[in-house]
PDB file with SEQRES, HELIX, SHEET and CRYST1 records, atoms N, CA, C and O in Angstrom:
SEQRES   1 A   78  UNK UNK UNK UNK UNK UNK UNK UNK UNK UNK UNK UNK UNK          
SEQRES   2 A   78  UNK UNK UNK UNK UNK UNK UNK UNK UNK UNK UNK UNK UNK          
SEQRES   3 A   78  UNK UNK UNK UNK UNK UNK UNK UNK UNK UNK UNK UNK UNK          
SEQRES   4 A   78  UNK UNK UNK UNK UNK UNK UNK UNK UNK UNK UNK UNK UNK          
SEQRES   5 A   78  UNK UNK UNK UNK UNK UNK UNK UNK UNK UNK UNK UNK UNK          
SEQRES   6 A   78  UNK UNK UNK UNK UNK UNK UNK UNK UNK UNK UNK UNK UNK          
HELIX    1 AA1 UNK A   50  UNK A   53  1                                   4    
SHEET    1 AA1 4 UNK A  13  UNK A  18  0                                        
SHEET    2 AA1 4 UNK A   2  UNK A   7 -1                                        
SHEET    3 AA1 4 UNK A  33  UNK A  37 -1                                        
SHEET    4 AA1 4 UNK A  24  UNK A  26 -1                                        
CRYST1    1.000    1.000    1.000  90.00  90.00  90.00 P 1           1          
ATOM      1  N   UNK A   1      64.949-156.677  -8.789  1.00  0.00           N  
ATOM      2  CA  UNK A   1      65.851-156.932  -7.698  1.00  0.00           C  
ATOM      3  C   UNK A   1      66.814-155.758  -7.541  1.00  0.00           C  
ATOM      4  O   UNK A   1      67.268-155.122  -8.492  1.00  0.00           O  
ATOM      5  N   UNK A   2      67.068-155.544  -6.333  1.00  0.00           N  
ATOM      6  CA  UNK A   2      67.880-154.143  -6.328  1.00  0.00           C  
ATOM      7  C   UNK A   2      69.572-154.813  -5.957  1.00  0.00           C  
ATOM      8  O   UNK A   2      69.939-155.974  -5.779  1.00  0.00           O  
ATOM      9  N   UNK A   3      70.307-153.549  -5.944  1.00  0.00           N  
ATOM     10  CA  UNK A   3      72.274-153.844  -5.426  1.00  0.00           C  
ATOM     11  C   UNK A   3      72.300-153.759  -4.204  1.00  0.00           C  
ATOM     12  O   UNK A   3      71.812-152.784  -3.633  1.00  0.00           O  
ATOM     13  N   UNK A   4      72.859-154.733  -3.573  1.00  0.00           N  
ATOM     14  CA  UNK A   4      73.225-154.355  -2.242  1.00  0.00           C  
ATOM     15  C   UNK A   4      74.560-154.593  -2.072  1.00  0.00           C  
ATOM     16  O   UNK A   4      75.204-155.430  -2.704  1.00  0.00           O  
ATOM     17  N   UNK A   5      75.178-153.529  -0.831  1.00  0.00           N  
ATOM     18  CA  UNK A   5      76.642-154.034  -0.581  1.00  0.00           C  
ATOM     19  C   UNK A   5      76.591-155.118   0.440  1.00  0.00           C  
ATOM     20  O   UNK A   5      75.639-155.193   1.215  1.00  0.00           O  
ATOM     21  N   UNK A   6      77.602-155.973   0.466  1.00  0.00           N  
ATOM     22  CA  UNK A   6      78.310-157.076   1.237  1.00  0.00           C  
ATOM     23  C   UNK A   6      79.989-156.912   1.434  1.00  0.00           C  
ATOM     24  O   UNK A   6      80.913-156.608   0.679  1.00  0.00           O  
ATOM     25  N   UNK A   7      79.880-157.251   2.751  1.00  0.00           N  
ATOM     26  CA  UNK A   7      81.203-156.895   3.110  1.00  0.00           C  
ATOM     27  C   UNK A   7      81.812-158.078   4.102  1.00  0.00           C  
ATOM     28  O   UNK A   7      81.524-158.233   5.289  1.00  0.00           O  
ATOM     29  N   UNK A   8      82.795-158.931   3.250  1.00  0.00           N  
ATOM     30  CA  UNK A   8      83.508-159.926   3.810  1.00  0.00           C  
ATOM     31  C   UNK A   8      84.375-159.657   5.128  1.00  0.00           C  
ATOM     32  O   UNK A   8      84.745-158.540   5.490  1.00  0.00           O  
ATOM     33  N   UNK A   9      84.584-160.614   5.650  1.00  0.00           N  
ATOM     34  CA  UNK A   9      85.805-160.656   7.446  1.00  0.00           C  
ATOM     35  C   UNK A   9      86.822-160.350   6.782  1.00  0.00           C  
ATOM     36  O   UNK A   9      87.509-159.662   7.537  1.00  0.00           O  
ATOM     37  N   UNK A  10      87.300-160.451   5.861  1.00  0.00           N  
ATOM     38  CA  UNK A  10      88.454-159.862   5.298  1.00  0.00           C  
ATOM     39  C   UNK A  10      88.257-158.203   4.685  1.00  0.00           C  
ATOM     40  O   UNK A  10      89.026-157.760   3.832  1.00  0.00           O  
ATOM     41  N   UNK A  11      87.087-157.369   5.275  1.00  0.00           N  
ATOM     42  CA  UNK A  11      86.865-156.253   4.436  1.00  0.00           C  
ATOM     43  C   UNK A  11      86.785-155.993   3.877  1.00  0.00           C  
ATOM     44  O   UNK A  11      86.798-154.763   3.836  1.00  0.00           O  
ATOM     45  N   UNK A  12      86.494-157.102   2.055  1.00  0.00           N  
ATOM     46  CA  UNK A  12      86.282-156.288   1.000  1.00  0.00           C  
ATOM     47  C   UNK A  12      84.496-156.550   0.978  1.00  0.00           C  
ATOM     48  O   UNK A  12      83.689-157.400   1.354  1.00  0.00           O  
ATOM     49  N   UNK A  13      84.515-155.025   0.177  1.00  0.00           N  
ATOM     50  CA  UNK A  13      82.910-154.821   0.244  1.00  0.00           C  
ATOM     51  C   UNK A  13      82.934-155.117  -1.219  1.00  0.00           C  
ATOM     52  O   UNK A  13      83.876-154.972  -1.997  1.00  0.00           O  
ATOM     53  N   UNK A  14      81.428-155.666  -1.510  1.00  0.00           N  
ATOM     54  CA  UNK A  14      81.099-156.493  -2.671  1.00  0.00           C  
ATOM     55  C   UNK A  14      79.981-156.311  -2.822  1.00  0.00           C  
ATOM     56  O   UNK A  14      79.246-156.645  -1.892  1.00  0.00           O  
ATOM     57  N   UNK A  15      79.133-155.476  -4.520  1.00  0.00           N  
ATOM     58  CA  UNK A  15      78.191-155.194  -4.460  1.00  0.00           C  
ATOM     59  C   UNK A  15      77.113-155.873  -5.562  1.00  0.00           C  
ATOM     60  O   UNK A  15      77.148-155.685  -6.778  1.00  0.00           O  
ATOM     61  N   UNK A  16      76.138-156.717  -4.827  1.00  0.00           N  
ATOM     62  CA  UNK A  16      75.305-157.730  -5.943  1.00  0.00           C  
ATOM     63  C   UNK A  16      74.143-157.293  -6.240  1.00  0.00           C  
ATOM     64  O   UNK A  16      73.822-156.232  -5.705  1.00  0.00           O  
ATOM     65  N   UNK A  17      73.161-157.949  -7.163  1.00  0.00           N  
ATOM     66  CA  UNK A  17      72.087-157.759  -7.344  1.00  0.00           C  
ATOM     67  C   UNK A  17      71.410-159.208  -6.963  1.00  0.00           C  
ATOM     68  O   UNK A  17      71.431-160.245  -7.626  1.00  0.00           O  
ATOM     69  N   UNK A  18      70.689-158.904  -5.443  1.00  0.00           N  
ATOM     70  CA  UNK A  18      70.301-160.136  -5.170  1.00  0.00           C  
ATOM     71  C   UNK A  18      68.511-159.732  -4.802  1.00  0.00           C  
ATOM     72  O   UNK A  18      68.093-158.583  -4.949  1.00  0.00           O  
ATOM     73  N   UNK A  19      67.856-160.573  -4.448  1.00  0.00           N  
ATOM     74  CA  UNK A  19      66.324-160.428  -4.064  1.00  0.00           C  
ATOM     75  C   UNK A  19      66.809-159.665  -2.447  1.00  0.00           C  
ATOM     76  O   UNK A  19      67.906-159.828  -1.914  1.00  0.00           O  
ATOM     77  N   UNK A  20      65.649-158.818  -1.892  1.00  0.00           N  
ATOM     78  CA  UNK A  20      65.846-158.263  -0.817  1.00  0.00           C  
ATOM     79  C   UNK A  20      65.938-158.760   0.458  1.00  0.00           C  
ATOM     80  O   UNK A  20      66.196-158.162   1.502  1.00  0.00           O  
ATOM     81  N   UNK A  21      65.611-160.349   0.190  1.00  0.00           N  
ATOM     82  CA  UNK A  21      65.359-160.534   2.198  1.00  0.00           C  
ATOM     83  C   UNK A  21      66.932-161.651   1.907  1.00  0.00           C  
ATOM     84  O   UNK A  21      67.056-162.671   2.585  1.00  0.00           O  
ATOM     85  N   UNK A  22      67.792-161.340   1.054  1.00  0.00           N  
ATOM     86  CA  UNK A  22      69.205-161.675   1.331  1.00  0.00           C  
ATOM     87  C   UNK A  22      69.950-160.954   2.406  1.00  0.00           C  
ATOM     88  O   UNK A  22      69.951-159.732   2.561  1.00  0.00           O  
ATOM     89  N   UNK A  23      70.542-161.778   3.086  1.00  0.00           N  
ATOM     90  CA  UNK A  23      71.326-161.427   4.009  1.00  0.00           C  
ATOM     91  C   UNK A  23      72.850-161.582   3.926  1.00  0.00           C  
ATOM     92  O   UNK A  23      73.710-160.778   4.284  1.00  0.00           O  
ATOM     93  N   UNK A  24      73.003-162.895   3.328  1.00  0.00           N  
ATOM     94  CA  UNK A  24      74.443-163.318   3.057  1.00  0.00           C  
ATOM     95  C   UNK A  24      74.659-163.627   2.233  1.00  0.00           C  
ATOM     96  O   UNK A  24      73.736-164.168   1.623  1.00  0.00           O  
ATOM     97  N   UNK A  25      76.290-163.527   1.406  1.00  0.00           N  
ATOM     98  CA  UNK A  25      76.102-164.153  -0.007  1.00  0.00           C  
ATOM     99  C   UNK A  25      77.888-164.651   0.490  1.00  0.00           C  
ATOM    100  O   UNK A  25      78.642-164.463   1.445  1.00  0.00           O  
ATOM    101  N   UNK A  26      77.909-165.493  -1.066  1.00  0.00           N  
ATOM    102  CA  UNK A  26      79.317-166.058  -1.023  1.00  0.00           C  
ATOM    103  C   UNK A  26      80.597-164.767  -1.669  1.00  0.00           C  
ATOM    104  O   UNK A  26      80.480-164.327  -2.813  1.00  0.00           O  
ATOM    105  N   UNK A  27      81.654-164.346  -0.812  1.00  0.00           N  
ATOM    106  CA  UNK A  27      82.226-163.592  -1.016  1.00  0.00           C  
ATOM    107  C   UNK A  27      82.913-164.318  -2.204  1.00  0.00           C  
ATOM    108  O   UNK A  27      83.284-165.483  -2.344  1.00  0.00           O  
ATOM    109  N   UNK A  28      82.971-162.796  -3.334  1.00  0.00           N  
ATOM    110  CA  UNK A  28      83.823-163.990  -4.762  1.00  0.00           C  
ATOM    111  C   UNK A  28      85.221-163.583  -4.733  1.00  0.00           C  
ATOM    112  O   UNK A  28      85.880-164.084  -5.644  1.00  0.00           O  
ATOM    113  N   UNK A  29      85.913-162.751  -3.876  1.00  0.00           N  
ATOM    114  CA  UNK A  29      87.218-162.880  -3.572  1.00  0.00           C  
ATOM    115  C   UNK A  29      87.712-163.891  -2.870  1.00  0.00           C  
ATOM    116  O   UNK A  29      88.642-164.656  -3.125  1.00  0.00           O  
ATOM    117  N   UNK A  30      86.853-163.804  -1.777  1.00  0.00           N  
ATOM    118  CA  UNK A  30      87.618-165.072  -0.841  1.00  0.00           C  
ATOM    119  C   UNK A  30      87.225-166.429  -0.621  1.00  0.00           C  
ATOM    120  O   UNK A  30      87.968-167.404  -0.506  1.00  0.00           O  
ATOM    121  N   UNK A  31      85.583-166.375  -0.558  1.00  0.00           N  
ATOM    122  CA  UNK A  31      84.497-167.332  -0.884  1.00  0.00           C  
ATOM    123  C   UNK A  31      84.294-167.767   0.249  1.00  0.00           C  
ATOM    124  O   UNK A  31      84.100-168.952   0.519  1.00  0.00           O  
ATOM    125  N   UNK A  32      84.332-166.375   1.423  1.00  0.00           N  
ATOM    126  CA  UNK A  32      84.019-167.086   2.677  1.00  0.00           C  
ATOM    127  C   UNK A  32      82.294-165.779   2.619  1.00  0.00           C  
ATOM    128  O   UNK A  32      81.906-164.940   1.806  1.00  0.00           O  
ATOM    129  N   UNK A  33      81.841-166.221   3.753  1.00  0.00           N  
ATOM    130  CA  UNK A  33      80.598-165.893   3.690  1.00  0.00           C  
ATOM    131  C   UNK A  33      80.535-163.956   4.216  1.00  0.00           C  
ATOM    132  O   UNK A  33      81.141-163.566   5.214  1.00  0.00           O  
ATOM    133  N   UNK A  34      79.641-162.931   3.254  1.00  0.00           N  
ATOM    134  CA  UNK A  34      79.660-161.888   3.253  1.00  0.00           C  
ATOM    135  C   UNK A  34      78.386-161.397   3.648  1.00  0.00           C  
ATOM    136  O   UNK A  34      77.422-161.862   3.040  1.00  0.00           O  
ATOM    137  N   UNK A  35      78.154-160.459   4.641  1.00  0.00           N  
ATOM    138  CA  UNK A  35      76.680-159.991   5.069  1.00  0.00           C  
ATOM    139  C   UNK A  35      76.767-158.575   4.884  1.00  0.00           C  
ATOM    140  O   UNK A  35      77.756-157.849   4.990  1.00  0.00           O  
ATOM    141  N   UNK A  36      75.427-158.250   4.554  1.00  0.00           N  
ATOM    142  CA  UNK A  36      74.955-157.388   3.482  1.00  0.00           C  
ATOM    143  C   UNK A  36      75.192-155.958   4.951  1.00  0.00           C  
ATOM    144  O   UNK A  36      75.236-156.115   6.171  1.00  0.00           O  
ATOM    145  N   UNK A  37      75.264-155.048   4.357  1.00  0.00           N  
ATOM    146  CA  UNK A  37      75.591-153.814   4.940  1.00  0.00           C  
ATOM    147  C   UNK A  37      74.983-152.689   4.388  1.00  0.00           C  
ATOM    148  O   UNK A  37      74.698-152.579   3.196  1.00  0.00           O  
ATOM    149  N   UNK A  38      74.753-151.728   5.381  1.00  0.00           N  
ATOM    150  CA  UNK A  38      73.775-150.269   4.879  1.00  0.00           C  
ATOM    151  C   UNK A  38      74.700-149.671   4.213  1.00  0.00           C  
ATOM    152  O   UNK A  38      75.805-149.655   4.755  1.00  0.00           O  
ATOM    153  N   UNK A  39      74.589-149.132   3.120  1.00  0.00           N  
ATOM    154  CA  UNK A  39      75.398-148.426   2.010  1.00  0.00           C  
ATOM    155  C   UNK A  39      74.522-146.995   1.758  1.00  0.00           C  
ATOM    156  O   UNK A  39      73.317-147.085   1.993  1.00  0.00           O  
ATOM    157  N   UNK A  40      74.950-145.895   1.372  1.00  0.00           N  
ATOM    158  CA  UNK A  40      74.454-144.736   1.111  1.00  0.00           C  
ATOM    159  C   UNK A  40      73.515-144.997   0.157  1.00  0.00           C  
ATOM    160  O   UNK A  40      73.430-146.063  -0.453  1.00  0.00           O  
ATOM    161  N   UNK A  41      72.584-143.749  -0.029  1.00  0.00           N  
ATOM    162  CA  UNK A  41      71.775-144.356  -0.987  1.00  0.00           C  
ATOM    163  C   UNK A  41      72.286-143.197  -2.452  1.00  0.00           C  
ATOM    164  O   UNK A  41      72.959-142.192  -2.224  1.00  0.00           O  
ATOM    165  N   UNK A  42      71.975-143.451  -3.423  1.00  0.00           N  
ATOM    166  CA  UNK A  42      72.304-142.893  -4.754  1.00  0.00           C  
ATOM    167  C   UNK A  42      71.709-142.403  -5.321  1.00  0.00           C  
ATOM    168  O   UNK A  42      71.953-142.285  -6.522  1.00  0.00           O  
ATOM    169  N   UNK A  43      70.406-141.757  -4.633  1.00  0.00           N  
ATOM    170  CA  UNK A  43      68.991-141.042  -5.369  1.00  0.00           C  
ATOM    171  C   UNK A  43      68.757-139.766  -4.688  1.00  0.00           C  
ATOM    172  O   UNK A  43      68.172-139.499  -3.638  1.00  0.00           O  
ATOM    173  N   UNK A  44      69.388-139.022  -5.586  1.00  0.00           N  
ATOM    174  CA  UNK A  44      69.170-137.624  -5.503  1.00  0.00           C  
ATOM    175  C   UNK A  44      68.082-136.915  -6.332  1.00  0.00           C  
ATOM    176  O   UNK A  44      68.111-137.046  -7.556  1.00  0.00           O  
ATOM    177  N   UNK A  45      67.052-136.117  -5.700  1.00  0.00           N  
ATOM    178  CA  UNK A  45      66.692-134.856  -6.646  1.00  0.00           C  
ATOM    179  C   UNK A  45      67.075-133.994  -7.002  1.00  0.00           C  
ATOM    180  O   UNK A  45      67.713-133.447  -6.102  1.00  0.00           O  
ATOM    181  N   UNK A  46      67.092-133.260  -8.189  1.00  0.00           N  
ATOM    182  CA  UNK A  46      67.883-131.887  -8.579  1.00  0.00           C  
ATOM    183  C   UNK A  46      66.717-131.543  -9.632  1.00  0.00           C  
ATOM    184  O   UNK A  46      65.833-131.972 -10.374  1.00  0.00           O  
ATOM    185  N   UNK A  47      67.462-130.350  -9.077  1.00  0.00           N  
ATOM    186  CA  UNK A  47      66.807-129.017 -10.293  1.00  0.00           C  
ATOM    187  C   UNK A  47      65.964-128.091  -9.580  1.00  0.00           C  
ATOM    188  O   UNK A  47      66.051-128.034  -8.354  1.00  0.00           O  
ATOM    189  N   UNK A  48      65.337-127.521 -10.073  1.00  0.00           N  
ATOM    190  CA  UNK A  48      64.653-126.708  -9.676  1.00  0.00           C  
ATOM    191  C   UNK A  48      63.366-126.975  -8.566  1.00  0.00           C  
ATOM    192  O   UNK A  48      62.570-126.139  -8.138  1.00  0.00           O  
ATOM    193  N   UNK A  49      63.442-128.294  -8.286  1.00  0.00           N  
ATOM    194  CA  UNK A  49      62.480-128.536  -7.535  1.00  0.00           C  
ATOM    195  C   UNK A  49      61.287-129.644  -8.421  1.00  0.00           C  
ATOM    196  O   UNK A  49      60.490-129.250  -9.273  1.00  0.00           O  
ATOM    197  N   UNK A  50      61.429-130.944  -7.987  1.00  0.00           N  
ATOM    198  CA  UNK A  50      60.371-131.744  -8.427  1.00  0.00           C  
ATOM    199  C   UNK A  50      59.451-131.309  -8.036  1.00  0.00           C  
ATOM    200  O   UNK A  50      58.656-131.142  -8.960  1.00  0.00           O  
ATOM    201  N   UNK A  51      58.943-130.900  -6.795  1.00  0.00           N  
ATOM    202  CA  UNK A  51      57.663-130.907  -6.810  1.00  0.00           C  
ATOM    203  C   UNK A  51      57.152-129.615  -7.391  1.00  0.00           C  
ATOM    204  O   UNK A  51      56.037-129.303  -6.971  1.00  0.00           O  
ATOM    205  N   UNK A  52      57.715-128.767  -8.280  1.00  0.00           N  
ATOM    206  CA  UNK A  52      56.979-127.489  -8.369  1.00  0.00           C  
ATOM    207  C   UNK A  52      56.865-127.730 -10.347  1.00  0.00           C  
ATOM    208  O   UNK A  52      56.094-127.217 -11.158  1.00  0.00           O  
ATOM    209  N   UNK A  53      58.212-128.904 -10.563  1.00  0.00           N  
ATOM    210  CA  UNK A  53      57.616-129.251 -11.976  1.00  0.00           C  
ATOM    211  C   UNK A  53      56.839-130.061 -12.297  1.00  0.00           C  
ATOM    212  O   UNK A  53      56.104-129.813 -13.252  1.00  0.00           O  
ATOM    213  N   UNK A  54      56.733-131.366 -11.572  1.00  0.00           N  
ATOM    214  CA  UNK A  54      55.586-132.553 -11.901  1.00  0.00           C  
ATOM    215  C   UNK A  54      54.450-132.494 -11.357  1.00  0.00           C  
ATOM    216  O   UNK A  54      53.446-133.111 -11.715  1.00  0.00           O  
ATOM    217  N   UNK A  55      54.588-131.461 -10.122  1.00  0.00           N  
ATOM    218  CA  UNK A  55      53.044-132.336  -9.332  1.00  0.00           C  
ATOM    219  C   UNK A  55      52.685-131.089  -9.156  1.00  0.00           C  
ATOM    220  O   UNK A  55      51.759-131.200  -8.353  1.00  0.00           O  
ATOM    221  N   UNK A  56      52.891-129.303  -9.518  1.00  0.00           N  
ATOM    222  CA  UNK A  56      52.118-128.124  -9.208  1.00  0.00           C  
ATOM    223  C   UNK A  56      50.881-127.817  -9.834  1.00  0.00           C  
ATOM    224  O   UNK A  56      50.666-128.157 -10.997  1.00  0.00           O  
ATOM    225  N   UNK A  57      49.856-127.053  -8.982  1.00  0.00           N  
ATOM    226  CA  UNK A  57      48.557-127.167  -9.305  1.00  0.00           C  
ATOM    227  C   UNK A  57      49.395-125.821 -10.559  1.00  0.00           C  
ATOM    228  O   UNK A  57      50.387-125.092 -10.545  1.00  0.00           O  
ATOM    229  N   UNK A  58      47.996-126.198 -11.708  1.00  0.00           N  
ATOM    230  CA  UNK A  58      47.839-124.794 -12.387  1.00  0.00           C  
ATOM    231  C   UNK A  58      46.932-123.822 -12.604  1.00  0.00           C  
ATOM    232  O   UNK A  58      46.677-122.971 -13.455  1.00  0.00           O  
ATOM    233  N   UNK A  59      46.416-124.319 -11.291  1.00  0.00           N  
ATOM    234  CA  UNK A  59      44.768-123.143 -10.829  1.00  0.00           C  
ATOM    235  C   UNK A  59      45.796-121.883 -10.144  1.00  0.00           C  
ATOM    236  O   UNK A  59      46.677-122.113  -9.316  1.00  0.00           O  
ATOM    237  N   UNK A  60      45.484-120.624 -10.654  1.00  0.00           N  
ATOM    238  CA  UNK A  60      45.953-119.737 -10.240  1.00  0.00           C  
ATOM    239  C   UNK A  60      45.749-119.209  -8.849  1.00  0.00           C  
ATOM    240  O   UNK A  60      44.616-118.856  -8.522  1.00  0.00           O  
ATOM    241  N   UNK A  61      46.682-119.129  -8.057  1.00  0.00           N  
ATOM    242  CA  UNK A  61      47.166-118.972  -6.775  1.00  0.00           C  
ATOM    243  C   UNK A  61      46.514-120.179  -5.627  1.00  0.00           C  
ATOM    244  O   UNK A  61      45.957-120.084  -4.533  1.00  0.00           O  
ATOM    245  N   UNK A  62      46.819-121.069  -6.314  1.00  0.00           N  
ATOM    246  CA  UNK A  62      46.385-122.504  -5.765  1.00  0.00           C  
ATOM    247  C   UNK A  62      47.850-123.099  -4.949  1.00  0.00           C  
ATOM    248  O   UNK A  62      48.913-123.365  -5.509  1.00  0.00           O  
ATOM    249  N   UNK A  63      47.587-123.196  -3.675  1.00  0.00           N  
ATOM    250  CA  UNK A  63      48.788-123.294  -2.912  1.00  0.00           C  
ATOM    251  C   UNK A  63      49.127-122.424  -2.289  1.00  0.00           C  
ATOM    252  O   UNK A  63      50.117-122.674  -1.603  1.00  0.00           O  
ATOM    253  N   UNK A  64      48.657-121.258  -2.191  1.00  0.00           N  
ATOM    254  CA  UNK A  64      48.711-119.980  -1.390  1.00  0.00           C  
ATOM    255  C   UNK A  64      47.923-120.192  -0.455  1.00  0.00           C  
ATOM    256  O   UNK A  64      46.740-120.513  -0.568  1.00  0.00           O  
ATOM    257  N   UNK A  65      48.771-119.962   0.925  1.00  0.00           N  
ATOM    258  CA  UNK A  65      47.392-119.907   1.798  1.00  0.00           C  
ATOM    259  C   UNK A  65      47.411-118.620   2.523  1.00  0.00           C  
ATOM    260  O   UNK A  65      48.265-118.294   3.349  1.00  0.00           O  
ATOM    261  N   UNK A  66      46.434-117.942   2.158  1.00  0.00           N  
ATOM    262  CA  UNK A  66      46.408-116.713   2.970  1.00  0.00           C  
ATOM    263  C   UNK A  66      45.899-116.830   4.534  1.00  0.00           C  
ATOM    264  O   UNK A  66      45.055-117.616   4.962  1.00  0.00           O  
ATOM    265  N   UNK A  67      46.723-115.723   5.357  1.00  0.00           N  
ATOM    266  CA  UNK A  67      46.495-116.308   7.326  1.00  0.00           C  
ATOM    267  C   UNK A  67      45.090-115.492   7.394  1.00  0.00           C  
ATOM    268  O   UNK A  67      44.907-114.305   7.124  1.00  0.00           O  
ATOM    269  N   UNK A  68      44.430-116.173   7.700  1.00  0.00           N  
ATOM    270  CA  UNK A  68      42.871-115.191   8.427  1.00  0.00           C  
ATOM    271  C   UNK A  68      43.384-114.449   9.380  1.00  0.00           C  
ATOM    272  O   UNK A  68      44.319-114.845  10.075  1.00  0.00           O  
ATOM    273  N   UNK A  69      42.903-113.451   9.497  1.00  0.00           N  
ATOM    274  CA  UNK A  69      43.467-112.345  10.926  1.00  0.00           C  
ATOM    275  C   UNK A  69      42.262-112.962  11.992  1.00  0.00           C  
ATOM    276  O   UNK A  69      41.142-113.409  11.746  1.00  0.00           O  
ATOM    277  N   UNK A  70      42.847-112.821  13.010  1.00  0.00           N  
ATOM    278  CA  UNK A  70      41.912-113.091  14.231  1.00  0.00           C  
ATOM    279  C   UNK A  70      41.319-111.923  14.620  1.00  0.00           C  
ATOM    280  O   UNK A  70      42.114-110.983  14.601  1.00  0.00           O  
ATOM    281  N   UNK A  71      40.187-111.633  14.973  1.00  0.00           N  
ATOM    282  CA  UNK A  71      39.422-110.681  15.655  1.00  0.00           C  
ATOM    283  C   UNK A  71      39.560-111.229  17.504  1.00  0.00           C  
ATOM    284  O   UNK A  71      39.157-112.292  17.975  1.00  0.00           O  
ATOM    285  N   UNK A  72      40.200-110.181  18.170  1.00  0.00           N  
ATOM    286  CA  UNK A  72      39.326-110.436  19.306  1.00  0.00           C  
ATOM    287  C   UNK A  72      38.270-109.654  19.866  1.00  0.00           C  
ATOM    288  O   UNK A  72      38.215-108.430  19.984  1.00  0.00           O  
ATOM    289  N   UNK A  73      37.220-110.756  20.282  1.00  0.00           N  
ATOM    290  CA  UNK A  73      36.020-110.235  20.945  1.00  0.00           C  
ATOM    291  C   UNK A  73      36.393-108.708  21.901  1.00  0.00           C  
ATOM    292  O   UNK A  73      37.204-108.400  22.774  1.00  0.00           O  
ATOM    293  N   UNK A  74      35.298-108.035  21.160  1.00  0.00           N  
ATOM    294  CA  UNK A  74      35.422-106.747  21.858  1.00  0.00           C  
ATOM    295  C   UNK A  74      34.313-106.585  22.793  1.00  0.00           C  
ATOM    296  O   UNK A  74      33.495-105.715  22.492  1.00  0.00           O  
ATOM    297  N   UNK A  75      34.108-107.286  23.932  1.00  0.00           N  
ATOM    298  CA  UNK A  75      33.159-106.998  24.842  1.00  0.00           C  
ATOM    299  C   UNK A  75      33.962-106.356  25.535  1.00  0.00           C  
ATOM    300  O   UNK A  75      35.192-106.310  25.509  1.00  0.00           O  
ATOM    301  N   UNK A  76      32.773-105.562  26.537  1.00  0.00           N  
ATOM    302  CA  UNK A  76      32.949-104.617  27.542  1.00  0.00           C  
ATOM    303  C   UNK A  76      32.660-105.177  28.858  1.00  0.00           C  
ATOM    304  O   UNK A  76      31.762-106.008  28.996  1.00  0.00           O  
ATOM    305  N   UNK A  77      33.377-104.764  29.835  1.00  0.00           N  
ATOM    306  CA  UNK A  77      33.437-105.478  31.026  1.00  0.00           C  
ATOM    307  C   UNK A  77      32.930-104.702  32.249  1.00  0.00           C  
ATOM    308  O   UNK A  77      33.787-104.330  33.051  1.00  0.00           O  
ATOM    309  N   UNK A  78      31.955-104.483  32.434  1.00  0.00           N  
ATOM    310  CA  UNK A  78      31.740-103.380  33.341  1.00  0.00           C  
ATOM    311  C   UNK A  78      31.659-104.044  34.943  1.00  0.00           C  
ATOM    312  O   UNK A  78      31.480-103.304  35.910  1.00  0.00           O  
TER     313      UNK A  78                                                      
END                                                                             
């Protein structure tokens, strides 16, 4: 079950661990009824880059993509 915030008519925000398809809970300051509100989220990546430490190929120059040069057709137009 994850935290969600709730935020009472009186404005205090209140943060539970309830099942997800909660919508309302009983405010425990005031004990009038509190509905759940979008809150930032708290999951950051750092460092040097997840994806180049957990998930990089280690076939050498795997992930490189070299550009094909285009040729254009060299016909003659007489």
């Amino acid at each position: 079950m994850p935290f969600y915030e709730f935020q009472c008519p009186e404005g205090i925000v209140t943060e539970s661990l309830v099942p997800m398809d909660t919508r309302h809970i009983k405010c425990p300051h005031c004990n009038r009824r509190a509905k759940k509100i979008m809150s930032a989220c708290s999951f950051k990546l750092m460092g040097g880059g997840w994806y180049a430490d957990g998930y990089a190929s280690t076939k050498k120059g795997a992930g490189k993509s070299t550009p094909k040069g285009t040729k254009k057709d060299s016909k003659k137009t007489s």
